[in-house]
N, C-alpha and C positions, 0 to 999 in steps of 0.2 A: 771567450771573454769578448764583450763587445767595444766598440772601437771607443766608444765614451769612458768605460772603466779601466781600458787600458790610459787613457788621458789622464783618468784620476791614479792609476797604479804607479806610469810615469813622473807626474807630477811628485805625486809623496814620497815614491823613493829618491828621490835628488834631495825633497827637501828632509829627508833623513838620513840618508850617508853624505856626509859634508865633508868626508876626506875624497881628495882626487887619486886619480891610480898609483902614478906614482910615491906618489905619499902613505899610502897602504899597503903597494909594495915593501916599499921600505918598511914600515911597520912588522909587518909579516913576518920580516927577515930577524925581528931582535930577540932575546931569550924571553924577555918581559910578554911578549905575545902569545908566546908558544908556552909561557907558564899557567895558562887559564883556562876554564873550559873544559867539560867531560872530555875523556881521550881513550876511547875503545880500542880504536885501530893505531894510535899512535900518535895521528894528526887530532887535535880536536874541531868539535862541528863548525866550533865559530871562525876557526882559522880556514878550514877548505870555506868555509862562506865566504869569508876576504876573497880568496883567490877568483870563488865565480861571481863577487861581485867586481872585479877588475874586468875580467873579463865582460860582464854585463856594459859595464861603463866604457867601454869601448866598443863597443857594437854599434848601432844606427840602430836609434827606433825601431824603424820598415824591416829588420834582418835581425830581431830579437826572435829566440823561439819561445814555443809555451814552456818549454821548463824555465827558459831564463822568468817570463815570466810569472810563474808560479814561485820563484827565487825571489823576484822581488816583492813580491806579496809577504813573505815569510820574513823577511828582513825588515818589512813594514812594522810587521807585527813584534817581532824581537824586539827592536827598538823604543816603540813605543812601551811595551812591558818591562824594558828595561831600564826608559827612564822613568816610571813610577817609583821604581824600589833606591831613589836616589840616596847615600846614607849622609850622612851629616856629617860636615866639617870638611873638609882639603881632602878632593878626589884624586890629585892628580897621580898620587901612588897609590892607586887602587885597585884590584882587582877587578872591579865593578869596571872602572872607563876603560882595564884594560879586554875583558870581555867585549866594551862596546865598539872598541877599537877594533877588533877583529871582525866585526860587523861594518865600518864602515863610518861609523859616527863618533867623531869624538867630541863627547860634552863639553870640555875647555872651550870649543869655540862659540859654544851660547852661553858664555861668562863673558 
């Protein structure tokens, strides 16, 4: 990836996960998180996403790898598809924000 698309990768992933680590830490932690989401192995995809998006968000630019960034590509894209299918009426018990929440983005805060 070239150093200008990583610019633009950087950029849109910040402005698409709008929780900080600790804050999705904590998320992670509650049953409400961990009720969403396909769950093959146990964990679901959205919740190990949280985890290596904390970690992402803690790294330094300079010392991100390509998988981190290829993560963040993937979270771009999650997010954006996921707020297309927004449903109608009062999110905040939803299944839907709490998916997006395991991603990193919680839509309450573009309300």
């Amino acid at each position: 990836m070239a150093s200008d698309e990583r610019d633009e990768t950087y950029s849109e992933f910040y402005d698409c996960v709008n929780m900080q680590p600790r804050e999705l830490e904590e998320w992670l932690e509650t049953e409400k998180s961990r009720s969403v989401g396909d769950s093959d192995s146990g964990e679901s995809t959205g919740h190990r996403s949280g985890r290596r998006i904390v970690e992402i968000k803690r790294t330094k630019k300079d010392d991100l790898t390509d998988g981190q960034w290829d993560h963040m590509e993937k979270v771009i894209g999650y997010v954006h598809r996921h707020l297309s299918q927004r449903p109608d009426g009062d999110v905040k018990d939803t299944d839907w924000r709490y998916s997006l929440m395991n991603w990193g983005h919680d839509p309450l805060k573009d309300d």
